[in-house]
C-alpha positions as CSV (number, residue, x, y, z in Angstrom):
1,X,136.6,91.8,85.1
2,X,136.5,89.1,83.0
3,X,135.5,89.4,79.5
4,X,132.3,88.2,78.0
5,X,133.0,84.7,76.4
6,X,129.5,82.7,76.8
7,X,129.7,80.5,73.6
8,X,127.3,80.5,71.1
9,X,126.5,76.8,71.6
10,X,125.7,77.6,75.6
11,X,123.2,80.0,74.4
12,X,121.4,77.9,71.7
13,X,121.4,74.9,74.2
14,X,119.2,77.5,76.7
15,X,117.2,78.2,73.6
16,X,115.9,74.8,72.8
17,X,115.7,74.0,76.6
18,X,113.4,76.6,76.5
19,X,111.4,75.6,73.5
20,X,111.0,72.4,75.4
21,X,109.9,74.0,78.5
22,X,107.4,76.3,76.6
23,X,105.8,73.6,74.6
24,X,105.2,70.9,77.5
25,X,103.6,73.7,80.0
26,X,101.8,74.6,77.1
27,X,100.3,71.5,76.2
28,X,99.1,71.2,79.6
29,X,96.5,73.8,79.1
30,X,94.4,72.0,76.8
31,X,91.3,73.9,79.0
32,X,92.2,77.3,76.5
33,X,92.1,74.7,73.5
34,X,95.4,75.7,72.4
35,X,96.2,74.6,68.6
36,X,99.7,73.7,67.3
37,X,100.6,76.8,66.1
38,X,99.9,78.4,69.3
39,X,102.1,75.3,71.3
40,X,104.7,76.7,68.9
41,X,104.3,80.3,69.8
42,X,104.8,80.1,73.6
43,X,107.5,77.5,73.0
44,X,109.1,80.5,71.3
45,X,108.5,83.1,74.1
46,X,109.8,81.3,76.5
47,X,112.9,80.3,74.6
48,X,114.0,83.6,73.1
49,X,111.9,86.0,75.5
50,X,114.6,86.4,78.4
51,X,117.3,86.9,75.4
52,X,114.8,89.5,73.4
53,X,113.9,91.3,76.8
54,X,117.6,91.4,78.1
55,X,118.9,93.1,74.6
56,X,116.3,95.3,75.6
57,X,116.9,96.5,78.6
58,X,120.9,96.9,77.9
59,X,120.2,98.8,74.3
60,X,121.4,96.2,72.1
61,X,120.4,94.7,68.6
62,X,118.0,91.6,70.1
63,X,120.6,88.7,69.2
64,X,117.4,86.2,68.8
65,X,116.7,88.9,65.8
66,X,119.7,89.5,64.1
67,X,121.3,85.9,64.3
68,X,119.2,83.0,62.7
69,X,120.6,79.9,64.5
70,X,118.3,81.0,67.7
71,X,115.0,81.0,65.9
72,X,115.8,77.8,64.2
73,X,116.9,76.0,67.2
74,X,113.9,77.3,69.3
75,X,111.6,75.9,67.0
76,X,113.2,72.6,67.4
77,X,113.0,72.3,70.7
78,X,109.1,73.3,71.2
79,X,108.7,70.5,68.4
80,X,110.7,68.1,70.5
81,X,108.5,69.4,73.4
82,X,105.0,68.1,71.4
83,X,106.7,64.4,70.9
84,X,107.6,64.2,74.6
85,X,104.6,66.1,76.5
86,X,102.8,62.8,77.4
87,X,105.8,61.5,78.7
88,X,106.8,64.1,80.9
89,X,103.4,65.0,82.0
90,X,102.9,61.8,84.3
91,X,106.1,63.2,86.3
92,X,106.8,66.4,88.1
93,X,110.8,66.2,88.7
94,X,111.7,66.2,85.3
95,X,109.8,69.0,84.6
96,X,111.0,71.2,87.4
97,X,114.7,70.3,87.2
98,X,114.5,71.7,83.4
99,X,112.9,75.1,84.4
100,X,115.5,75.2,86.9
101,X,118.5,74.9,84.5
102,X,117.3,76.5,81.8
103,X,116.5,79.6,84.3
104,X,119.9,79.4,85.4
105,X,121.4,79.3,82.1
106,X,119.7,82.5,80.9
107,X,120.5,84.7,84.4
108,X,124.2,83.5,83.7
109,X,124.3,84.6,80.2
110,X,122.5,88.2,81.1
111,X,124.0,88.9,83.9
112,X,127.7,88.0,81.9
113,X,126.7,90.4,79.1
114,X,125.8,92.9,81.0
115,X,129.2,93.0,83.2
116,X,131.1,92.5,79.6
117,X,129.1,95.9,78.6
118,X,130.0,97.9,82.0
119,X,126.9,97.6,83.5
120,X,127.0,97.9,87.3
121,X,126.9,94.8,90.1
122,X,123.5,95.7,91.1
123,X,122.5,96.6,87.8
124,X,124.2,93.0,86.1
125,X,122.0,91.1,89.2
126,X,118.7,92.7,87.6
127,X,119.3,92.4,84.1
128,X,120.0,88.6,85.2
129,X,117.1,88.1,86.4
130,X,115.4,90.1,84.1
131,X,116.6,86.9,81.4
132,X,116.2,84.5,83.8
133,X,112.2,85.0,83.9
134,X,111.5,86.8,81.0
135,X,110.4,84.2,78.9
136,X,108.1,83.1,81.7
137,X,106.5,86.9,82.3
138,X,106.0,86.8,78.1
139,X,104.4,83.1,78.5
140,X,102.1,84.2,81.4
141,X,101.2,87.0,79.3
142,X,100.0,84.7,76.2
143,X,98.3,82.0,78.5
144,X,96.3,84.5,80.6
145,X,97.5,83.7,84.0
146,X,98.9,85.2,86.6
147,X,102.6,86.4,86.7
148,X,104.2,83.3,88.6
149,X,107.0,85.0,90.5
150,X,104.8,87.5,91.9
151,X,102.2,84.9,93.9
152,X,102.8,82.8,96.7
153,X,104.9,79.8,95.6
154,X,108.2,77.7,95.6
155,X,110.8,80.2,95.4
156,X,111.4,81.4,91.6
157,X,112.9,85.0,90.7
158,X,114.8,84.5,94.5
159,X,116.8,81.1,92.7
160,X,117.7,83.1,90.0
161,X,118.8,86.3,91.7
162,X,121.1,83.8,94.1
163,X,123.0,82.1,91.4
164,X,123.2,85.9,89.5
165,X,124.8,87.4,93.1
166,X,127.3,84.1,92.9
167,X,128.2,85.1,89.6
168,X,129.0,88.7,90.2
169,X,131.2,87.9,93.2
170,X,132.9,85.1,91.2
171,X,133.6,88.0,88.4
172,X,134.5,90.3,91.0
173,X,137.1,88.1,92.3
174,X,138.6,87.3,88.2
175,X,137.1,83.8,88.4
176,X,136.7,82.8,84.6
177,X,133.4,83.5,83.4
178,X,132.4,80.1,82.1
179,X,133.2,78.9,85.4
180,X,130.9,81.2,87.0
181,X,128.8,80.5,84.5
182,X,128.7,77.1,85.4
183,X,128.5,77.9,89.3
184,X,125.6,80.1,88.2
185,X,123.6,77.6,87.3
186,X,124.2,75.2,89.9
187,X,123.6,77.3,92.4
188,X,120.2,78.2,90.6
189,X,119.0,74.5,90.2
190,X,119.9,73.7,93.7
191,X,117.9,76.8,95.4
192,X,115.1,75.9,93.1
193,X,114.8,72.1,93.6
194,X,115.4,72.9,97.1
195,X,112.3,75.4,97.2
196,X,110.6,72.5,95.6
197,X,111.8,69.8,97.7
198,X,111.0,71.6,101.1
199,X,108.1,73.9,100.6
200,X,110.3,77.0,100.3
201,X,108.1,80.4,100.0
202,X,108.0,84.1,101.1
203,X,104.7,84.6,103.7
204,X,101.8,86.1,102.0
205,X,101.2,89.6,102.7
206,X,98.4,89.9,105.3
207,X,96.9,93.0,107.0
208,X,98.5,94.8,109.6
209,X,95.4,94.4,112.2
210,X,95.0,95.8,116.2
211,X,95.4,94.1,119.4
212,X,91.5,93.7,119.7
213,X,91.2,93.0,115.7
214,X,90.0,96.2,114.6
215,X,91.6,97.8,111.5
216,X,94.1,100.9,113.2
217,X,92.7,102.8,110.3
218,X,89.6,102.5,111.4
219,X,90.1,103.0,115.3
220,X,92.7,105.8,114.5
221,X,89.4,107.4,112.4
222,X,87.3,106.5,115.8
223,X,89.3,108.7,118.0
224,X,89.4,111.6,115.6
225,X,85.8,111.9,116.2
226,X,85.3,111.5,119.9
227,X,84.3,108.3,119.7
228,X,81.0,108.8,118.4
229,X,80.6,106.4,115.1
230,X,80.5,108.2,112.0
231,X,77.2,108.6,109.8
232,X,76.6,105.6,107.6
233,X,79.3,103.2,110.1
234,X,76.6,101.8,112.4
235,X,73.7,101.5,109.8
236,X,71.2,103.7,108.0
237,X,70.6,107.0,109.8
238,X,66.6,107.0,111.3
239,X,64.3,108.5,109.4
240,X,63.0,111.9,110.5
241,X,59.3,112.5,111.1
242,X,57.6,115.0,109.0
243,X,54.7,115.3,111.1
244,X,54.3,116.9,114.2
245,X,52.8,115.7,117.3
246,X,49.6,117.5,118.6
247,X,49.7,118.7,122.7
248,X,48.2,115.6,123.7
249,X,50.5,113.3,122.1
250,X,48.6,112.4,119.0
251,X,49.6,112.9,115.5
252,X,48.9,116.1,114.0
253,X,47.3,115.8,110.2
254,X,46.5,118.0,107.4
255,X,42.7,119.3,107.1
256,X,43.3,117.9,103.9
257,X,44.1,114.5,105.5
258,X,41.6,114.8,108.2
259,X,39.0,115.6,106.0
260,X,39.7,112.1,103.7
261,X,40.0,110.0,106.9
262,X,36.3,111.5,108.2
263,X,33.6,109.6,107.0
264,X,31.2,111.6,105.2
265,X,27.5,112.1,107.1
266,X,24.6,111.9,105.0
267,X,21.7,113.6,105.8
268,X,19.2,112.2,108.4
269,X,21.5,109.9,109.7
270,X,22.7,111.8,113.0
271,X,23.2,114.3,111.0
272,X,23.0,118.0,112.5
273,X,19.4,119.0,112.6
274,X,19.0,121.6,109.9
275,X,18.2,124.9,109.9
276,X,14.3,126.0,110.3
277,X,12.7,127.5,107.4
């Protein structure tokens, strides 16, 4: 196994990447009326949040905490990211080919550290990924939107898990780290720009439905019960009559109602003759 020798300026380059990354999608969301300060702030997250998450995960001093060159350079970049916004917002590519490389360069240099502190293939192929979109979870997190790599999109945790798996077989076999490093990313930017290029995505999950298009829930619920739908699954039950029927078919009432549905007979009227004196 080789040993871990990522140079420092490798990392700080995937720093201010990021800070330029951060800042330009955040300038983009000028719906959520975003201020500088808060352009800034996400430019920060997603330069130093894979590093800061990473550190995390492994048990280590967060590097972007203890050394002040990453802060500073951060910074930087998300400033440079302001100035250029309105240019790169009338493309796409350029856009896309920087999240690409600078998601590349972070899976290489977690996935390296972790093998350099004895961490596992498997294990070195999650914390990669785990720097690779970090700073994207973090970012989502601050803009309110949904986590990208878990909906339905170009492929975007996959890119960075293939150039990770590329790096751990080049380590396995004593390739030089830096030139895994370097495979790393390529192999991350292609499978990204690829995704891109050709519509690349995982199917949504749908629902696993019946032959006929009934839920097997459902049916399998059906047949439990003889087939007879269950009360409430066809409607409202009927309402049951409360009064009785007489034996020639007509309804039965109170005295109480019959005597306020009677019309009252006055005297003289058809009345019954009286009683004689």
């Amino acid at each position: 196994m080789s040993p871990f020798a990522v140079p420092l300026w490798a990392e700080l380059l995937a720093a201010g990447l990021g800070g330029v990354q951060g800042a330009v999608l955040a300038a983009e969301h000028r719906h959520q009326r975003i201020d500088l300060l808060g352009v800034l702030v996400i430019g920060l997250l997603v330069a130093l949040g894979g590093s800061l998450l990473r550190d995390v995960v492994l048990n280590q001093p967060p590097v972007v905490i203890w050394e002040n060159w990453y802060l500073l350079v951060a910074a930087a970049g998300a400033l440079v990211g302001m100035v250029v916004q309105p240019l790169l917002s009338r493309v796409v590519w350029p856009l896309v080919v920087l999240d690409a490389i600078v998601m590349g360069m972070f899976g290489a240099i977690g996935a390296s550290k972790a093998l350099s502190l004895g961490v596992g293939p498997v294990g070195a192929v999650v914390v990669g990924v785990i720097g690779a979109i970090g700073g994207g979870i973090l970012r989502d997190v601050a803009l309110n939107l949904p986590f990208s790599f878990l909906q339905v999109s170009t492929l975007y945790a996959v890119a960075a898990g293939a150039g990770i798996v590329v790096l751990v077989v080049l380590d396995a076999l004593a390739v030089p780290i830096l030139i895994a490093g370097f495979v790393c990313i390529a192999v991350t930017t292609a499978v990204r720009i690829s995704a891109v290029v050709f519509d690349w995505t995982f199917p949504e999950q749908i629902s696993f439905r019946a032959r006929d298009g009934r839920d097997p829930l459902s049916a399998g619920r059906s047949r439990q019960s003889g087939g007879r739908p269950r009360s409430g699954a066809e409607g409202p039950a009927r309402p049951l009559r409360t009064r009785s029927r007489g034996s020639a078919g007509h309804l039965r009432c109170s005295p109480r109602t019959a005597r306020k549905g009677r019309p009252r007979r006055r005297p003289g009227n058809g009345s019954a003759p009286s009683r004689p004196a």
